[in-house]
Each structure stands twice: as structure tokens, then as C-alpha cells.
MMTF fields as JSON, N, C-alpha, C and O atoms, coordinates in Angstrom:
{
  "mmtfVersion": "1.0.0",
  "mmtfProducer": "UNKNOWN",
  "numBonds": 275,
  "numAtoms": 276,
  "numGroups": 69,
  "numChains": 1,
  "numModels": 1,
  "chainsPerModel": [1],
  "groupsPerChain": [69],
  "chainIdList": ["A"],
  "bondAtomList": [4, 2, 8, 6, 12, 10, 16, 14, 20, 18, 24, 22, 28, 26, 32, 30, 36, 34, 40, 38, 44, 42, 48, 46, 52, 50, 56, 54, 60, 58, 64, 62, 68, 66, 72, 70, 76, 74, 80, 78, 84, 82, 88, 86, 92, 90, 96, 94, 100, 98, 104, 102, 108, 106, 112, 110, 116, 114, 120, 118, 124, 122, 128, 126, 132, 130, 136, 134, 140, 138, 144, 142, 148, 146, 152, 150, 156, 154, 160, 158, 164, 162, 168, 166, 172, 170, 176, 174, 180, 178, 184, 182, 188, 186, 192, 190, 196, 194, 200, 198, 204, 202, 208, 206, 212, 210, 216, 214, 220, 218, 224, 222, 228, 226, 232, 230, 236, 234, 240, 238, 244, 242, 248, 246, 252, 250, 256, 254, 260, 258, 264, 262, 268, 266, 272, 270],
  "bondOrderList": [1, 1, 1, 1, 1, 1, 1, 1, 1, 1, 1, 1, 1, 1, 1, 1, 1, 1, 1, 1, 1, 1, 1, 1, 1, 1, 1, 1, 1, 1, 1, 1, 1, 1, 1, 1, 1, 1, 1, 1, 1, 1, 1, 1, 1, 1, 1, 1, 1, 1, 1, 1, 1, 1, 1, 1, 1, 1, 1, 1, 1, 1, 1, 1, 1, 1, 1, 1],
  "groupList": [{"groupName": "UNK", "atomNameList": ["N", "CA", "C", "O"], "elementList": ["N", "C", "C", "O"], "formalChargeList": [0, 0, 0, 0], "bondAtomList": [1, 0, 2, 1, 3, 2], "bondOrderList": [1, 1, 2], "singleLetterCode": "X", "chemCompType": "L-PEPTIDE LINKING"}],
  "groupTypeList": [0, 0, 0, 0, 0, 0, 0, 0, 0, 0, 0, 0, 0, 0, 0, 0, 0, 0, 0, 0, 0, 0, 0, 0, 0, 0, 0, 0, 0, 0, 0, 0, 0, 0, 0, 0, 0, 0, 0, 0, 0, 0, 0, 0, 0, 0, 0, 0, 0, 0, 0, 0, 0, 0, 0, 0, 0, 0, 0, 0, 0, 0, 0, 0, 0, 0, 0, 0, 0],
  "groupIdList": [1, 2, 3, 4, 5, 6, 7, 8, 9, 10, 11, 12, 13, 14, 15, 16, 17, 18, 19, 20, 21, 22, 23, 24, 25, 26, 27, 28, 29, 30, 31, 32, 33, 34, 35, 36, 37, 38, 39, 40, 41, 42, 43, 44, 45, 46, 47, 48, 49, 50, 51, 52, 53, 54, 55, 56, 57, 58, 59, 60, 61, 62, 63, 64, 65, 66, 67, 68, 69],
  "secStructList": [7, 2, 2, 2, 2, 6, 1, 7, 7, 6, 6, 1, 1, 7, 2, 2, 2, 2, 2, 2, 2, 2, 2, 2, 2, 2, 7, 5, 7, 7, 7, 5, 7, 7, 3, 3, 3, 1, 1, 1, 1, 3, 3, 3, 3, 3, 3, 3, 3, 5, 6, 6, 1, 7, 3, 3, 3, 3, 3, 3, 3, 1, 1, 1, 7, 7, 5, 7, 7],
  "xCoordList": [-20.294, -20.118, -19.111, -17.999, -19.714, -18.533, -16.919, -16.079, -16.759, -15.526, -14.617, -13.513, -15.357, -15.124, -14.219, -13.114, -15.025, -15.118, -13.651, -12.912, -13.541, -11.695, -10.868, -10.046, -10.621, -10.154, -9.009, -9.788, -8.163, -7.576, -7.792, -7.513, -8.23, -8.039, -7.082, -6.316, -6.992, -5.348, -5.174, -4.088, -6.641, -6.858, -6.403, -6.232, -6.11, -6.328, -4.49, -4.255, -3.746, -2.507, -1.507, -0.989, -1.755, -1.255, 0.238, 0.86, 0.796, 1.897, 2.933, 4.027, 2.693, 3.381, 3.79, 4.884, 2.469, 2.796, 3.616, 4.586, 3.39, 4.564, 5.502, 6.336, 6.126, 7.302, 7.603, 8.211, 7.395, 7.556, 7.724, 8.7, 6.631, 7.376, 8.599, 9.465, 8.743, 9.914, 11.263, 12.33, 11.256, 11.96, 12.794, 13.974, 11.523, 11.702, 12.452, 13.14, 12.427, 12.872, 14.937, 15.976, 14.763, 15.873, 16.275, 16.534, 16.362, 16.587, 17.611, 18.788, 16.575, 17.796, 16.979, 16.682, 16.566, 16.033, 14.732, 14.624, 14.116, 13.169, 13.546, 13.906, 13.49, 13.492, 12.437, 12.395, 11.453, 10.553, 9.196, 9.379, 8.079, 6.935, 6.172, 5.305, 5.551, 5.201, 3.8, 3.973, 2.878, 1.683, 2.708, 3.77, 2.118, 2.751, 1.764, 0.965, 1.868, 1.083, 2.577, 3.653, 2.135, 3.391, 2.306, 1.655, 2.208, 1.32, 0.06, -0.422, -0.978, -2.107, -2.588, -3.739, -1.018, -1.726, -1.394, -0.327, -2.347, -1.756, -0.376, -0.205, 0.506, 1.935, 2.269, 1.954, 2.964, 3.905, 5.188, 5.822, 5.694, 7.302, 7.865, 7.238, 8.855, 9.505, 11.028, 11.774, 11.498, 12.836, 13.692, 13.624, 14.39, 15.251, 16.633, 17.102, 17.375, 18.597, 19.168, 18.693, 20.233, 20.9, 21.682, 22.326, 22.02, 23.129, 24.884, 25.851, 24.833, 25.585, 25.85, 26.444, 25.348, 24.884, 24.233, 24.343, 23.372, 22.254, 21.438, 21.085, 20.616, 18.89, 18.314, 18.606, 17.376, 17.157, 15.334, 14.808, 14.829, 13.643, 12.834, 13.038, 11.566, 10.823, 9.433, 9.047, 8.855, 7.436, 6.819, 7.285, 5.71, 4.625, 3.574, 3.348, 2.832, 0.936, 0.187, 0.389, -0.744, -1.468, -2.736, -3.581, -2.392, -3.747, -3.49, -4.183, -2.128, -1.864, -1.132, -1.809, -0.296, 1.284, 2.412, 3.164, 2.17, 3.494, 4.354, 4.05, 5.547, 6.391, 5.874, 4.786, 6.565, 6.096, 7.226, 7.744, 7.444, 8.553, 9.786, 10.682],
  "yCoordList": [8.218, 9.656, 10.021, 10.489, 9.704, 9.664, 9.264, 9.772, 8.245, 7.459, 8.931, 9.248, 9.711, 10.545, 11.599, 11.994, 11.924, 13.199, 13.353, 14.319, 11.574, 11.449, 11.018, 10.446, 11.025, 10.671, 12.132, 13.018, 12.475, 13.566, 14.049, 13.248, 15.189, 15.336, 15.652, 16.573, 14.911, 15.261, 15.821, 15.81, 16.616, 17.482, 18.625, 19.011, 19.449, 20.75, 21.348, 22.298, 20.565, 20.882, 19.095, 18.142, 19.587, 17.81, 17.841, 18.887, 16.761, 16.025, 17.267, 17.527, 17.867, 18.216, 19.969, 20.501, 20.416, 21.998, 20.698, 21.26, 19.903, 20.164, 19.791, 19.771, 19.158, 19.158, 20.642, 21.035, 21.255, 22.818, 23.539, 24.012, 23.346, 24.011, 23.679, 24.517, 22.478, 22.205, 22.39, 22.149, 22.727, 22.975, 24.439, 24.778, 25.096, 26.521, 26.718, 27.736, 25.938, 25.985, 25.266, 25.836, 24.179, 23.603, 22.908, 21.705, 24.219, 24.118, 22.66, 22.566, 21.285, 20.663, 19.781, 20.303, 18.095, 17.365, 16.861, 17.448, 16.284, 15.644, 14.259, 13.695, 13.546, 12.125, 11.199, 10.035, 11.918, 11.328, 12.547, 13.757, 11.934, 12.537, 12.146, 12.03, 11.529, 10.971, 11.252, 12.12, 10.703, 11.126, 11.101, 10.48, 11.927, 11.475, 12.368, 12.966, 12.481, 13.267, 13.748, 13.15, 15.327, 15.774, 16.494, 17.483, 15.774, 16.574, 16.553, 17.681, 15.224, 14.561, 15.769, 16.075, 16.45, 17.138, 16.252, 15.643, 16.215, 15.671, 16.285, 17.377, 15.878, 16.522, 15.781, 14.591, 16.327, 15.77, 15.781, 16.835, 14.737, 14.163, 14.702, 14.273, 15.547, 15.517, 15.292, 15.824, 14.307, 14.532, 14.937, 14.276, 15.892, 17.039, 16.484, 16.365, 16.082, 15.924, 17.66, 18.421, 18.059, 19.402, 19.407, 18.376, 20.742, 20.754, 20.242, 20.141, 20.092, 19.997, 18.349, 17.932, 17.93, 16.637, 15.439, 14.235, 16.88, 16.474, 16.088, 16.604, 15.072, 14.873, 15.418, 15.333, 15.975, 17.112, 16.238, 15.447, 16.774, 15.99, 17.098, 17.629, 17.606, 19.194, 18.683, 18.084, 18.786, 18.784, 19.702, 20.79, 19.776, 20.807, 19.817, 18.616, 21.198, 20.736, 20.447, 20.9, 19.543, 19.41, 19.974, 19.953, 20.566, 21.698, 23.427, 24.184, 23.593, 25.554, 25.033, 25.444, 24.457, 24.055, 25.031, 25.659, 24.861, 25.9, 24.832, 23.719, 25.148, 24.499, 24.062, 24.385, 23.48, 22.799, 22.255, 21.138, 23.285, 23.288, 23.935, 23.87],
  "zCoordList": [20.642, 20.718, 21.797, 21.552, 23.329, 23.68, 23.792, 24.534, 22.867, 22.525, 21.901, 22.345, 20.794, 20.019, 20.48, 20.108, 21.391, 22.167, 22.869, 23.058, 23.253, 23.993, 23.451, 24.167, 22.114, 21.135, 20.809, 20.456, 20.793, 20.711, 19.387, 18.494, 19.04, 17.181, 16.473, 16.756, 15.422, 15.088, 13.988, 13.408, 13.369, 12.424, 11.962, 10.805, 13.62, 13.127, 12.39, 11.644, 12.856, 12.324, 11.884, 12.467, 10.558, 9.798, 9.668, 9.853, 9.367, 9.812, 8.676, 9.176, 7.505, 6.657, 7.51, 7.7, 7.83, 8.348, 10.2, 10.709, 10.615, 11.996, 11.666, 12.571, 9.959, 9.189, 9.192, 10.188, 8.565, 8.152, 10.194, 10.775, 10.564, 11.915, 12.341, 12.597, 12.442, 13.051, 12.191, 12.754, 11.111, 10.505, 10.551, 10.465, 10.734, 10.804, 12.209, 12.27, 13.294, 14.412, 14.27, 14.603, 13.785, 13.498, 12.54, 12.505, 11.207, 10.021, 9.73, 10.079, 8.792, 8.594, 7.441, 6.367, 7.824, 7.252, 8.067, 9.143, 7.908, 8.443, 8.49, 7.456, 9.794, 9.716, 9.928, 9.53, 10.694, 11.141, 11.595, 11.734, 11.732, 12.261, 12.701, 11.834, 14.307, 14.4, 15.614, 16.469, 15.596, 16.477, 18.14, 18.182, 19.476, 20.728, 21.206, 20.484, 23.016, 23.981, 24.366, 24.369, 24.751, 26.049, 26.995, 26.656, 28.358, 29.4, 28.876, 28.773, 28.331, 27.934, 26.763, 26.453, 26.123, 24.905, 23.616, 23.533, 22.637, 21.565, 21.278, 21.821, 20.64, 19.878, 18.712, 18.727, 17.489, 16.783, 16.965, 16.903, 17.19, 17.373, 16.401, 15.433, 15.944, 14.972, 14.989, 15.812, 13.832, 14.477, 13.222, 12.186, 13.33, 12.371, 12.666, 13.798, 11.269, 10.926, 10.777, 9.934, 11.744, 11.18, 10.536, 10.341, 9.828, 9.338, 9.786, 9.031, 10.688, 11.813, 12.484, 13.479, 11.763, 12.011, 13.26, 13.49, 13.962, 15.321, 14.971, 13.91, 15.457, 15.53, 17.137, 18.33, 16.283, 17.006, 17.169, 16.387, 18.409, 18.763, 19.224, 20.316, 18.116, 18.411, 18.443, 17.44, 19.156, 19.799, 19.299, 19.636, 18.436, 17.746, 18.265, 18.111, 19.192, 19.349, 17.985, 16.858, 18.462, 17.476, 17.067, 16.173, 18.343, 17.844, 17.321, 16.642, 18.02, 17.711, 16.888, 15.945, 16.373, 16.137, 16.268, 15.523, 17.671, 18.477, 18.519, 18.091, 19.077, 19.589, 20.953, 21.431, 21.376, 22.792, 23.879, 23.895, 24.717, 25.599, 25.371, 26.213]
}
């Protein structure tokens, strides 16, 4: 139980909506999505191909799926 409890949850916002956030932030492709912590919060890594031809590296919580930083 306690193992559980410190286990970060990575439920409340799934890998497809912190595709779609980050998208909405830096409209391009998706390259990647990947579990991470920023400041012992869960986050999704995302990394966005632009139009423009940047990879772009956007941090969505995994719990609000705000942006993050």
C-alpha cells in the first residue's frame, strides 16, 4: 500500500491528450512522448517537430496537463 501511494499516478492525463496539449502549444508533429519528473512532479516529455523545422521539448503535468514552465 504504501509502495502505491509513492508511485506517481500517471492516470489522470494520458499520453494522447499531452500529445494534443503540446501541440496546441507548438503546432507541428509529434516525435515522441515520454513519462519524466520536473521538480519531483510527474510530467510528459513531449517532443514536437515544427513547422519550421525545430524540435521543440514541452513539459505537460501529469496530473492538470498544463504546460509546465
Amino acid at each position: 500500500m504504501a509502495l502505491a501511494m509513492a508511485t506517481p499516478a500517471w492516470a489522470d492525463i494520458g499520453r494522447e491528450e499531452a500529445a494534443a496539449a503540446a501541440q496546441r502549444v507548438a503546432s507541428g508533429r509529434v516525435l515522441s512522448v515520454d513519462k519524466a519528473e520536473a521538480g519531483k512532479r510527474p510530467v510528459w516529455r513531449v517532443k514536437v517537430l515544427t513547422g519550421q523545422g525545430e524540435v521543440r521539448v514541452i513539459l505537460i503535468d501529469a496530473a492538470s496537463g498544463r504546460v509546465v514552465g
